[in-house]
PyMOL Python script that loads the backbone (N, CA, C, O; Angstrom):
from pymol import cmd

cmd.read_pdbstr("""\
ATOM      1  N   UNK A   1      96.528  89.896 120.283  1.00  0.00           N
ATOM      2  CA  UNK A   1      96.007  91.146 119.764  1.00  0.00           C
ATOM      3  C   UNK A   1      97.095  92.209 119.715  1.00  0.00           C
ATOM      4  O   UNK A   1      97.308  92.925 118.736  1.00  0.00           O
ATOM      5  N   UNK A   2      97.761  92.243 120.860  1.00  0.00           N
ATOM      6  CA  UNK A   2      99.247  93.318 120.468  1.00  0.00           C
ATOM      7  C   UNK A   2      99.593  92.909 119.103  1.00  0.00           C
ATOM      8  O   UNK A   2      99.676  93.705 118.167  1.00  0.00           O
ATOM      9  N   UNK A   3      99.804  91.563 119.008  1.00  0.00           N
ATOM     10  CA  UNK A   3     100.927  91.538 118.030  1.00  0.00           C
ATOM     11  C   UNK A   3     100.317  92.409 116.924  1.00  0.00           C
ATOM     12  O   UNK A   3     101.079  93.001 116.159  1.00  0.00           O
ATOM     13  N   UNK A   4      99.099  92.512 116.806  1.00  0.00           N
ATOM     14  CA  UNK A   4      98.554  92.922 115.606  1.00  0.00           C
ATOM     15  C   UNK A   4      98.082  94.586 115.624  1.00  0.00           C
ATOM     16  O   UNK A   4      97.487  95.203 114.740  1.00  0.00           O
ATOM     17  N   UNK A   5      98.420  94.926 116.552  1.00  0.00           N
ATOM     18  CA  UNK A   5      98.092  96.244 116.913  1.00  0.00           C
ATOM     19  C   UNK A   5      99.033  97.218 115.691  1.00  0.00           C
ATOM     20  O   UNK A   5      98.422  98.037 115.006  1.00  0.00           O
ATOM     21  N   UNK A   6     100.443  97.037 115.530  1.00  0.00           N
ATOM     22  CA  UNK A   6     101.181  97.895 115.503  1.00  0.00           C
ATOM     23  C   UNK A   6     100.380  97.517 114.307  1.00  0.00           C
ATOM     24  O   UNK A   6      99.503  98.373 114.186  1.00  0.00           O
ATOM     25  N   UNK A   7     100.300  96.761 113.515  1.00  0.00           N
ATOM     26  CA  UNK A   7      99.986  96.754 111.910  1.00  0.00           C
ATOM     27  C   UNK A   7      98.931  97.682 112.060  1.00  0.00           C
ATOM     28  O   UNK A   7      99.049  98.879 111.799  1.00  0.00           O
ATOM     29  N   UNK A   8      97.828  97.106 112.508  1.00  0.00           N
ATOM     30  CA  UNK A   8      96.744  98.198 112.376  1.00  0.00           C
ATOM     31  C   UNK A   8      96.985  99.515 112.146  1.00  0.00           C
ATOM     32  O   UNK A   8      96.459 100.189 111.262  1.00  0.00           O
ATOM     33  N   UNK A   9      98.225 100.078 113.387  1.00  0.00           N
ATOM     34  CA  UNK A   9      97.907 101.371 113.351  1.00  0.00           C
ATOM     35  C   UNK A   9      98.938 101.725 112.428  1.00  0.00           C
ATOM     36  O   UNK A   9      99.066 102.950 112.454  1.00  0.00           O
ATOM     37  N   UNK A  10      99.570 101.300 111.786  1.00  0.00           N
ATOM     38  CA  UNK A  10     100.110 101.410 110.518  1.00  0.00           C
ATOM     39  C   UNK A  10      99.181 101.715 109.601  1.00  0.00           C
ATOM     40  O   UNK A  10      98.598 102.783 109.411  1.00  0.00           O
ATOM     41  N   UNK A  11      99.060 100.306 108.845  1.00  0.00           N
ATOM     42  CA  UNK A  11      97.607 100.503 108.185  1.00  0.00           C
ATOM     43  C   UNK A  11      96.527 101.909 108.177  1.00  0.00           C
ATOM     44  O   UNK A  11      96.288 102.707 107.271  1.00  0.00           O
ATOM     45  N   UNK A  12      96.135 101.847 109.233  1.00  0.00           N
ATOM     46  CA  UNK A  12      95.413 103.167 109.565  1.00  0.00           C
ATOM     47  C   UNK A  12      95.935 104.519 109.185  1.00  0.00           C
ATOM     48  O   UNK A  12      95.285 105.383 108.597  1.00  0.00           O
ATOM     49  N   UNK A  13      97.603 104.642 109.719  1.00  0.00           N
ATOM     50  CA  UNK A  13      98.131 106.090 109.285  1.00  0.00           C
ATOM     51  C   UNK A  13      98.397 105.803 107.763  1.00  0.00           C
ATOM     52  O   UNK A  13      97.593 106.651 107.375  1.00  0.00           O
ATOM     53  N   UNK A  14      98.844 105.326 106.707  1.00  0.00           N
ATOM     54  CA  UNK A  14      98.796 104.968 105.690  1.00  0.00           C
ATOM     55  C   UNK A  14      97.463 105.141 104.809  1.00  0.00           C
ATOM     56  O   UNK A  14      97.561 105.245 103.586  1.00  0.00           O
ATOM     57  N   UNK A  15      96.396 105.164 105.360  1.00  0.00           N
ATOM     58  CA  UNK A  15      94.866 104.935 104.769  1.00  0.00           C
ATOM     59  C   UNK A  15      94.305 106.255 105.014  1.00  0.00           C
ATOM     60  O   UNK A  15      93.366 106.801 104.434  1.00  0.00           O
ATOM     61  N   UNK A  16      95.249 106.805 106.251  1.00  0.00           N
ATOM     62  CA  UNK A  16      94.482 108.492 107.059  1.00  0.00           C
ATOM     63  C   UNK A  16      94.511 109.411 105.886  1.00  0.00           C
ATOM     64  O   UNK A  16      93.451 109.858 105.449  1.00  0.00           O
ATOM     65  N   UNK A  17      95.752 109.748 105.303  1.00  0.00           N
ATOM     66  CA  UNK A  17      95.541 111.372 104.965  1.00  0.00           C
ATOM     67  C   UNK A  17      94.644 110.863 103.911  1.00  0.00           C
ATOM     68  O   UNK A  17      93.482 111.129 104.218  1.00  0.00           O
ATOM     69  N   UNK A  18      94.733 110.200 102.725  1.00  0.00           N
ATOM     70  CA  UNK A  18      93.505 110.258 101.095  1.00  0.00           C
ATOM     71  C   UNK A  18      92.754 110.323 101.997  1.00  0.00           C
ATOM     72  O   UNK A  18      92.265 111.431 101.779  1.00  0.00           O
ATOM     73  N   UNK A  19      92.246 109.935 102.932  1.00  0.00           N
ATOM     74  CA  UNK A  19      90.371 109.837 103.407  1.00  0.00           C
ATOM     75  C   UNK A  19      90.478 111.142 103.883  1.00  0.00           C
ATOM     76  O   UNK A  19      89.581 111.858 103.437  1.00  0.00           O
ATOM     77  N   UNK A  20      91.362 111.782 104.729  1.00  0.00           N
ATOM     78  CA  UNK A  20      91.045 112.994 105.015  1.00  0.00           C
ATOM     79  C   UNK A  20      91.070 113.944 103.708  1.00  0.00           C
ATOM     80  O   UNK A  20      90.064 114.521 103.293  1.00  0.00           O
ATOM     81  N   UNK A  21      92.246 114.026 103.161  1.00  0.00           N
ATOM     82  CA  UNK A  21      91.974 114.910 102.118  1.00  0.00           C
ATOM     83  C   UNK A  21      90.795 115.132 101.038  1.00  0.00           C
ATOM     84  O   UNK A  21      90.415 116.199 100.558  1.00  0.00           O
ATOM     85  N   UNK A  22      90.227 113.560 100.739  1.00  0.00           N
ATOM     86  CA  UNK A  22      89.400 113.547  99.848  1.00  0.00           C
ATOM     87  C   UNK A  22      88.093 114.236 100.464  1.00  0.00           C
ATOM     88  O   UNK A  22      87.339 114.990  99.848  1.00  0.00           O
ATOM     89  N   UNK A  23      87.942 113.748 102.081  1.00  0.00           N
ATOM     90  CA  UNK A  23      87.031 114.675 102.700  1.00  0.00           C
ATOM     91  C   UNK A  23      87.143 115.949 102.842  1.00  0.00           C
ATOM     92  O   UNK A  23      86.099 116.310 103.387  1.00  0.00           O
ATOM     93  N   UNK A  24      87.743 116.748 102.682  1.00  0.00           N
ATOM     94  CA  UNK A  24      87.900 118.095 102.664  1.00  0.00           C
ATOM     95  C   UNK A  24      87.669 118.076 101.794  1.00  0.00           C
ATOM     96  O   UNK A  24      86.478 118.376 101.885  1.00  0.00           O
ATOM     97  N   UNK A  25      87.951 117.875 100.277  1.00  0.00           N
ATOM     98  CA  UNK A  25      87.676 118.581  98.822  1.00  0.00           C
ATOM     99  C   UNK A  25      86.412 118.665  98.907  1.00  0.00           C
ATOM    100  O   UNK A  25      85.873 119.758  98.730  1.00  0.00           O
ATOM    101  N   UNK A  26      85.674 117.533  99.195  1.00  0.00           N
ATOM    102  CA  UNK A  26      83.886 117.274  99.042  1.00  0.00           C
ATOM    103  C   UNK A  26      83.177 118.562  99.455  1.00  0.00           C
ATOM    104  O   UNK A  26      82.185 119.066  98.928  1.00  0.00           O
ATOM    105  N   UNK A  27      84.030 119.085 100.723  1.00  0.00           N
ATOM    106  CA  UNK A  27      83.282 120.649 101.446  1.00  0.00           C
ATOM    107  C   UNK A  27      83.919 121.769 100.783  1.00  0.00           C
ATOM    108  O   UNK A  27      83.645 122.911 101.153  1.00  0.00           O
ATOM    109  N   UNK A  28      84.704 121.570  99.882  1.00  0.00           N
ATOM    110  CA  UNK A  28      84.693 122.983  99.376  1.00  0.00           C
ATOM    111  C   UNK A  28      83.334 123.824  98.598  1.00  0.00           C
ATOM    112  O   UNK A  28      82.833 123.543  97.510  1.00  0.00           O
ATOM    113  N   UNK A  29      83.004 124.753  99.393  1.00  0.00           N
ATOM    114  CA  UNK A  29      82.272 125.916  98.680  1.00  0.00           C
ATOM    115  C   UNK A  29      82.695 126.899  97.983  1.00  0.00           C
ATOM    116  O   UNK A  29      83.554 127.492  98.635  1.00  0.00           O
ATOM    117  N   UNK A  30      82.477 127.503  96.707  1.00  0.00           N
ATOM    118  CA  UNK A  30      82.623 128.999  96.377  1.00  0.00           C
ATOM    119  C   UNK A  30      81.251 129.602  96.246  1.00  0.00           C
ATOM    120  O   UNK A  30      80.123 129.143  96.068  1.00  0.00           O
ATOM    121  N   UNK A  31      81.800 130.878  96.409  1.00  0.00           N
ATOM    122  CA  UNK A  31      80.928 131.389  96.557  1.00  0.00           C
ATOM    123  C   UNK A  31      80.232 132.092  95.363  1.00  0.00           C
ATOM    124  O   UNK A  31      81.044 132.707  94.672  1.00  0.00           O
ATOM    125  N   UNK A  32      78.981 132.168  94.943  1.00  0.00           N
ATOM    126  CA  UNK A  32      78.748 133.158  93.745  1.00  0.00           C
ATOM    127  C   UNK A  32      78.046 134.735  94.200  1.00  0.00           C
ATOM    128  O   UNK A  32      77.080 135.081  94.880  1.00  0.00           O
ATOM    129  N   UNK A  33      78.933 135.320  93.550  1.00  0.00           N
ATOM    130  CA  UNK A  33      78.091 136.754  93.694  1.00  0.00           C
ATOM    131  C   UNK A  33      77.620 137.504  93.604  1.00  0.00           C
ATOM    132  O   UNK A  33      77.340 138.483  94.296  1.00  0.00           O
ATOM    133  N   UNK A  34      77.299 136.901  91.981  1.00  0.00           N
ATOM    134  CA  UNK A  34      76.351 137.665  91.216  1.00  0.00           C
ATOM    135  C   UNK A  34      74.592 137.335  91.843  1.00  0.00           C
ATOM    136  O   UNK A  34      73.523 137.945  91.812  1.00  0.00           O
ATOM    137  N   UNK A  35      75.103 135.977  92.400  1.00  0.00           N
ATOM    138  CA  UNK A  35      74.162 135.467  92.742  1.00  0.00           C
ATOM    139  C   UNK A  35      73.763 135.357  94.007  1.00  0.00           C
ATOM    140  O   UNK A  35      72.568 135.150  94.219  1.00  0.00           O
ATOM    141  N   UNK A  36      74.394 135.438  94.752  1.00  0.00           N
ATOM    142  CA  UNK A  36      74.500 135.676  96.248  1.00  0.00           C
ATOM    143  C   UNK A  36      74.186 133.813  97.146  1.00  0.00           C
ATOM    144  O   UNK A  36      73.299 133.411  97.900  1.00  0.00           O
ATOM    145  N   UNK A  37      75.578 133.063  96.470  1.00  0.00           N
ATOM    146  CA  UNK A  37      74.623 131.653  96.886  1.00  0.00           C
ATOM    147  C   UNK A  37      76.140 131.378  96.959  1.00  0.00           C
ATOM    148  O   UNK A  37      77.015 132.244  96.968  1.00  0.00           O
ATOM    149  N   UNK A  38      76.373 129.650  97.026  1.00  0.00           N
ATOM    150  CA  UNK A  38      77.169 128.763  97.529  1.00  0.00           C
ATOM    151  C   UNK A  38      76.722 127.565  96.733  1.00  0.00           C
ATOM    152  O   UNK A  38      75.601 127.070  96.613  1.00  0.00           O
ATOM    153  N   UNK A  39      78.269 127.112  96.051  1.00  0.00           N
ATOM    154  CA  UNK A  39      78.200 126.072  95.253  1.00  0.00           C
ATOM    155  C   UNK A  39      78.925 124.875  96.051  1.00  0.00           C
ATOM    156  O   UNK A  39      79.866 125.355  96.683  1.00  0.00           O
ATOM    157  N   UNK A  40      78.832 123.680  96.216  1.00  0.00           N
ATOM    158  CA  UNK A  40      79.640 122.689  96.699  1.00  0.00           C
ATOM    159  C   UNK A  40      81.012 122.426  95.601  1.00  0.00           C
ATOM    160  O   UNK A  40      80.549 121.673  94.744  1.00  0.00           O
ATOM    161  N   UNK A  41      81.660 122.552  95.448  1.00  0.00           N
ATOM    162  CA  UNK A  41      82.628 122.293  94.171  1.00  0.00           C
ATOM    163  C   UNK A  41      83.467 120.732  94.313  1.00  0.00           C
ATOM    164  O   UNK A  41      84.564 120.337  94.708  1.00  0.00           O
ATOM    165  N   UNK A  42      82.351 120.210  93.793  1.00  0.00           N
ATOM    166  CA  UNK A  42      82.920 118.458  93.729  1.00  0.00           C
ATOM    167  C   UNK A  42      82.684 117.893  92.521  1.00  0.00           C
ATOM    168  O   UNK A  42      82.643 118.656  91.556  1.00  0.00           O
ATOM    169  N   UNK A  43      82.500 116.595  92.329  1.00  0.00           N
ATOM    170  CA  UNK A  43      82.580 115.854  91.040  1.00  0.00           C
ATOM    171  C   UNK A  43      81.656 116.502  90.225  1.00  0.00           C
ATOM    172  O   UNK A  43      82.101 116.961  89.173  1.00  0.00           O
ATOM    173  N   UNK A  44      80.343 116.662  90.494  1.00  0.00           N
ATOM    174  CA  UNK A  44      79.518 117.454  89.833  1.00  0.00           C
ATOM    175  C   UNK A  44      79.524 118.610  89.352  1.00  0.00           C
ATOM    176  O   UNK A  44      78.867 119.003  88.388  1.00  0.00           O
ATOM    177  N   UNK A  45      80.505 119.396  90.209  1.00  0.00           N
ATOM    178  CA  UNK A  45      80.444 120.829  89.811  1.00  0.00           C
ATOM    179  C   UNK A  45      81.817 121.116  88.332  1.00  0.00           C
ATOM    180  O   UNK A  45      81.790 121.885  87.372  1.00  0.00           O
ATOM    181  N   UNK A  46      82.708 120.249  88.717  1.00  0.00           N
ATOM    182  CA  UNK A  46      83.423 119.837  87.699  1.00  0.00           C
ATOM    183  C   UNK A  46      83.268 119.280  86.450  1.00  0.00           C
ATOM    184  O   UNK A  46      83.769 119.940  85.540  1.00  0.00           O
ATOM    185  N   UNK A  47      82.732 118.282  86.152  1.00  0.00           N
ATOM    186  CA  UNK A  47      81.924 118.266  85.056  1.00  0.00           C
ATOM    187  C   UNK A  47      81.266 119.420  84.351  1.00  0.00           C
ATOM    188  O   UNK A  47      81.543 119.694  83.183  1.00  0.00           O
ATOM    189  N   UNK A  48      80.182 120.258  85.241  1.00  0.00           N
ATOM    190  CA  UNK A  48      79.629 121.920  84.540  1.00  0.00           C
ATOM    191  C   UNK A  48      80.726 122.758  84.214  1.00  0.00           C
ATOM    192  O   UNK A  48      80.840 123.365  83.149  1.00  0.00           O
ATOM    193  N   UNK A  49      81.518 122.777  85.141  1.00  0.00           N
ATOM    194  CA  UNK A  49      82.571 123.769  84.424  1.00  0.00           C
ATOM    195  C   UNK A  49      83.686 123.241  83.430  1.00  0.00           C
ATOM    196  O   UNK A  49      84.242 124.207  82.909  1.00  0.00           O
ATOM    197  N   UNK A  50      84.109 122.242  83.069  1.00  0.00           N
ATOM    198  CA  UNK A  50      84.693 121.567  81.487  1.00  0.00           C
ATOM    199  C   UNK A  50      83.343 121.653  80.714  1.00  0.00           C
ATOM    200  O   UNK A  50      83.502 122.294  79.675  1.00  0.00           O
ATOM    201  N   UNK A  51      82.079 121.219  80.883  1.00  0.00           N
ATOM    202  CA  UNK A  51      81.203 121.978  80.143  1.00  0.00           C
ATOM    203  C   UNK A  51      81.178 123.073  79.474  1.00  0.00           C
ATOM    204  O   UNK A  51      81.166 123.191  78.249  1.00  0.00           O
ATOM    205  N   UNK A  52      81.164 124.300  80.671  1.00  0.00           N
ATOM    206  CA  UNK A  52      81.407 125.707  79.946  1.00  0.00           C
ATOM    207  C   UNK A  52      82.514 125.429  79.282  1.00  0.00           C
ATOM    208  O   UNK A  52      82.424 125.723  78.090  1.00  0.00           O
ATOM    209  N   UNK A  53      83.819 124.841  79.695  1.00  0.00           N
ATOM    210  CA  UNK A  53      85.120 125.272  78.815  1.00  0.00           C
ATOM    211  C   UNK A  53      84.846 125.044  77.860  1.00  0.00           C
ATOM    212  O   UNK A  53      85.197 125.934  77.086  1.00  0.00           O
ATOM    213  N   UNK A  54      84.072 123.810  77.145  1.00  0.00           N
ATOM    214  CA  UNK A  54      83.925 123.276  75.366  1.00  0.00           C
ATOM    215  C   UNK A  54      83.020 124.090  75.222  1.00  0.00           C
ATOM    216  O   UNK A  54      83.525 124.973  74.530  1.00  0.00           O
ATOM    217  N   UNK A  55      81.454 124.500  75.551  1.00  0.00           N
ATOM    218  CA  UNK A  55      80.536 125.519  75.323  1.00  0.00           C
ATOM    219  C   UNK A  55      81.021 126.880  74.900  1.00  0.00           C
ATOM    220  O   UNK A  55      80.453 127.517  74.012  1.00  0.00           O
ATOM    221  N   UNK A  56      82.024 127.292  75.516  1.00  0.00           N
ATOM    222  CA  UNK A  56      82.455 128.758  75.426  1.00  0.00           C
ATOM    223  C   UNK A  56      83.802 128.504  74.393  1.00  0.00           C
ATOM    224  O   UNK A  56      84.486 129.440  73.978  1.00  0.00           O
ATOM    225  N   UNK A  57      84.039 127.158  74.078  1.00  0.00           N
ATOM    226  CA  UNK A  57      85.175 127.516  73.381  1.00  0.00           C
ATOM    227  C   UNK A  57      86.793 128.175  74.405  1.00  0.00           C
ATOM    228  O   UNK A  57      87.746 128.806  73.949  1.00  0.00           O
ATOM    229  N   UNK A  58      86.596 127.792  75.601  1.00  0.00           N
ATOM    230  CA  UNK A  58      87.848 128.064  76.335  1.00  0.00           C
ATOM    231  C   UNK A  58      89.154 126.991  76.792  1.00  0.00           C
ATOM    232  O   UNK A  58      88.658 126.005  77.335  1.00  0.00           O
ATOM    233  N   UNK A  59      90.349 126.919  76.742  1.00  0.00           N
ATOM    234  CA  UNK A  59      91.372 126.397  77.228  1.00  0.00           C
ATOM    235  C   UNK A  59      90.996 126.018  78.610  1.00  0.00           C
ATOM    236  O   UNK A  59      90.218 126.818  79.131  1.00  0.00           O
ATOM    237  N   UNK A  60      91.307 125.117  79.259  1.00  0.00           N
ATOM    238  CA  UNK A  60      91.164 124.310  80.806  1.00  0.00           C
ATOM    239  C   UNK A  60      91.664 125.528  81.300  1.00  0.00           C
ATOM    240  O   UNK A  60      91.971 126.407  80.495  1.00  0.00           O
ATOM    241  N   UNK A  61      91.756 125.655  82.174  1.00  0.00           N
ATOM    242  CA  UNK A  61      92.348 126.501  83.537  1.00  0.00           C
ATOM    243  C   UNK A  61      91.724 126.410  84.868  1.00  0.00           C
ATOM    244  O   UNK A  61      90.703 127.071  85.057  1.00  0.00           O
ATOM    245  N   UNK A  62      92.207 125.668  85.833  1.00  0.00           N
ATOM    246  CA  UNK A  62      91.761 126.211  86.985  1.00  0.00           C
ATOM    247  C   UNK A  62      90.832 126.951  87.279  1.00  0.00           C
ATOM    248  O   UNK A  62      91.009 128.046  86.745  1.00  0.00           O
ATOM    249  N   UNK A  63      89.325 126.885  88.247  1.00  0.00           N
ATOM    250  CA  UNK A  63      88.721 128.060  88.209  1.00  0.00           C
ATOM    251  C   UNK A  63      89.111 128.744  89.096  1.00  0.00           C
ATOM    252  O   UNK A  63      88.419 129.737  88.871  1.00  0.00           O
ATOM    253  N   UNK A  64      89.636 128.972  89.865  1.00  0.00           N
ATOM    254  CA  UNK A  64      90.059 129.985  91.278  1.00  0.00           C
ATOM    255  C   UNK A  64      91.595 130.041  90.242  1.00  0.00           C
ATOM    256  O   UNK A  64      92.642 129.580  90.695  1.00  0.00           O
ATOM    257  N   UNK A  65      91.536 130.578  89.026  1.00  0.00           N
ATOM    258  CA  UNK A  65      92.576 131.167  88.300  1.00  0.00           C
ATOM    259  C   UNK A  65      92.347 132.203  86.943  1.00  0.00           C
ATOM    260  O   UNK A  65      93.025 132.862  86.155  1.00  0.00           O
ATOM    261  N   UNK A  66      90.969 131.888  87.222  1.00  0.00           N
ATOM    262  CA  UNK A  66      90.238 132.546  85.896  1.00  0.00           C
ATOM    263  C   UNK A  66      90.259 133.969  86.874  1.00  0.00           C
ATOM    264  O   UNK A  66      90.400 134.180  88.079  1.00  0.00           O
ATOM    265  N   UNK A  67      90.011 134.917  85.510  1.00  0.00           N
ATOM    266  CA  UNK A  67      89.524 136.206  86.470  1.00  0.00           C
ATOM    267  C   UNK A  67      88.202 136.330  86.614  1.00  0.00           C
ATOM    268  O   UNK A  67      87.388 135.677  85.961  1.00  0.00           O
ATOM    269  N   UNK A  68      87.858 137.350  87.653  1.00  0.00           N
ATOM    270  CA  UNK A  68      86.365 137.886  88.505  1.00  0.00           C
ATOM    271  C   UNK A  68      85.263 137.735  87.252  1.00  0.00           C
ATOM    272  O   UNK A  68      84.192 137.208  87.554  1.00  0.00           O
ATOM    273  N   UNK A  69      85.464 138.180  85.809  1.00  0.00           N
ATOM    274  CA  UNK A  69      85.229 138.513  84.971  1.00  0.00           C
ATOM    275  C   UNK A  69      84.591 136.876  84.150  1.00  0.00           C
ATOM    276  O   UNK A  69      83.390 136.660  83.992  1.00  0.00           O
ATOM    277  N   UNK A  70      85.556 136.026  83.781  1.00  0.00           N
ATOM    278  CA  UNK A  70      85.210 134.817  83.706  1.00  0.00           C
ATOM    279  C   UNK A  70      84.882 133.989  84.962  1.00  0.00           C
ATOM    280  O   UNK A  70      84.235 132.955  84.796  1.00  0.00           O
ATOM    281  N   UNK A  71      85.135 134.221  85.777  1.00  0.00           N
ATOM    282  CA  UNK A  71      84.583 133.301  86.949  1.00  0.00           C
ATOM    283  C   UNK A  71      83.065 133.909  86.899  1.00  0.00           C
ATOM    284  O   UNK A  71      82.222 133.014  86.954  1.00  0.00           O
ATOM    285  N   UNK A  72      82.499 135.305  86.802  1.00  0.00           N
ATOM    286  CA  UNK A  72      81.280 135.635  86.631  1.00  0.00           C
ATOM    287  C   UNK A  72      80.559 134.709  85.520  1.00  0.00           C
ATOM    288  O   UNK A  72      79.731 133.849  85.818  1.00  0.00           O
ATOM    289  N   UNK A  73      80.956 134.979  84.273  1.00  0.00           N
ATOM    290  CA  UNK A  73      80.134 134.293  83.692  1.00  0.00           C
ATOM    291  C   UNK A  73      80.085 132.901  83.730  1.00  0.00           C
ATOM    292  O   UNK A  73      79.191 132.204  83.249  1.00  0.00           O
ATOM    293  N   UNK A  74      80.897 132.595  84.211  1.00  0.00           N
ATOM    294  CA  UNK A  74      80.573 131.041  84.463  1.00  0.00           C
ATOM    295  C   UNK A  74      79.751 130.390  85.471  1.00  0.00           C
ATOM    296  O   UNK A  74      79.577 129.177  85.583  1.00  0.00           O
ATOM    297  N   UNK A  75      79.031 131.750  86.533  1.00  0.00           N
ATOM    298  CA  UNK A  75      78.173 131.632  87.093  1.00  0.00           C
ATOM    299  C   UNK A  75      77.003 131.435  86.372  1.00  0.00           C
ATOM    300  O   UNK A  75      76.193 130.513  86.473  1.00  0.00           O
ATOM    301  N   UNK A  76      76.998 132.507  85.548  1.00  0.00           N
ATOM    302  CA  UNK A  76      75.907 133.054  85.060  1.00  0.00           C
ATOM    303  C   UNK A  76      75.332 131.565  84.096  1.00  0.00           C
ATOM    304  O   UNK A  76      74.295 130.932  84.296  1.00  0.00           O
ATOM    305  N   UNK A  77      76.211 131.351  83.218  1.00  0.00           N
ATOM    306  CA  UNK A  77      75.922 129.810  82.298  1.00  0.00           C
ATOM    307  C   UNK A  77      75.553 128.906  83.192  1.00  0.00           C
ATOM    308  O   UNK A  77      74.501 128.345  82.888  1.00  0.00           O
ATOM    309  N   UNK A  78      76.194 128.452  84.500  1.00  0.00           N
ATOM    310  CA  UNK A  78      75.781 127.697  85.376  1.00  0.00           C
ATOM    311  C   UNK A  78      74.439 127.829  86.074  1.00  0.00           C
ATOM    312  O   UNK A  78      73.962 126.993  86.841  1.00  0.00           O
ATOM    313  N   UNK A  79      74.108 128.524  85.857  1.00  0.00           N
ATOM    314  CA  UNK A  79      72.667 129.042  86.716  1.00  0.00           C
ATOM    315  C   UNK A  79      71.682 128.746  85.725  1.00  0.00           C
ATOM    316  O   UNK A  79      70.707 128.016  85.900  1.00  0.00           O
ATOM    317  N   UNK A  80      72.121 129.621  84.201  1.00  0.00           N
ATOM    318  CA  UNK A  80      70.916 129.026  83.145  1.00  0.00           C
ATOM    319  C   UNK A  80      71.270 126.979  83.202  1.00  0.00           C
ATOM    320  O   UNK A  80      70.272 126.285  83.008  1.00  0.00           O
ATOM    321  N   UNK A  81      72.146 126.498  83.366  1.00  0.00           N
ATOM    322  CA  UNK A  81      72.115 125.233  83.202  1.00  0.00           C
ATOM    323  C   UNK A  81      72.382 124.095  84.227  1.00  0.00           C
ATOM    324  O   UNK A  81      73.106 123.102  84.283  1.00  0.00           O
ATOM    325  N   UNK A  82      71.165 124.900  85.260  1.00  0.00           N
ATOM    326  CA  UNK A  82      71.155 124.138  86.800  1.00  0.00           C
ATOM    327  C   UNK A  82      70.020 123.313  86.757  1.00  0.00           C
ATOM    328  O   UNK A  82      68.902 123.808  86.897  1.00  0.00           O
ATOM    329  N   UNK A  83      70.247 121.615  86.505  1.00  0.00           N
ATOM    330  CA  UNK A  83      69.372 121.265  86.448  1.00  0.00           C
ATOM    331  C   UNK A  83      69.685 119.970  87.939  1.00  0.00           C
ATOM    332  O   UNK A  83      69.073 118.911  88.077  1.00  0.00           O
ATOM    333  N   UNK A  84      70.658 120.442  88.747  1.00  0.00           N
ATOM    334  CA  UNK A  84      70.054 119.472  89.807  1.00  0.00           C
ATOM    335  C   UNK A  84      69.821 120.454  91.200  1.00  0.00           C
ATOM    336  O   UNK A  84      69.612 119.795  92.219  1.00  0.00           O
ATOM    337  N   UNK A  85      69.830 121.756  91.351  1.00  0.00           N
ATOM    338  CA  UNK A  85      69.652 122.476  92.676  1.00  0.00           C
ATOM    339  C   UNK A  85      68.268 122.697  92.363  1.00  0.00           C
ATOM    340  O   UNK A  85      67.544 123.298  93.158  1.00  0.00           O
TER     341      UNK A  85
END
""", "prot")
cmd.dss("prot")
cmd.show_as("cartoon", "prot")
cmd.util.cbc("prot")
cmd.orient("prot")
């Protein structure tokens, strides 16, 4: 079983950070404030917002790059087109 130890914990640190990182993205929240709520921002929430981008006719960008202004309304579209909360 030694012999096989060191692999393992190889293996293991090699396999650690994607599982951690990918677990952190899953908990990201933003917050809305027009609305006074909390979005999970994961696979799902991604999809709605490239949504708005073709809906609105906008260029990709990052949303924590848009301004207060477009990050608002992209609440606002998101809320009329919440069909899984």
């Amino acid at each position: 079983m030694r012999r096989y130890l060191g692999s393992i914990l190889l293996v293991a640190a090699l396999m650690g950070p994607p599982v951690i990182l990918s677990g952190c993205a899953a908990r990201v929240r933003v917050y809305d404030p027009e609305y006074h709520d909390y979005h999970h921002w994961d696979h799902h929430e991604v999809v709605y917002y490239q949504q708005w981008e073709v809906d609105t006719h906008r260029n990709h960008v990052d949303f924590d790059h848009r301004s207060a202004d477009e990050q608002n309304e992209y609440w606002k579209w998101r809320h009329a087109h919440d069909h899984d909360h």
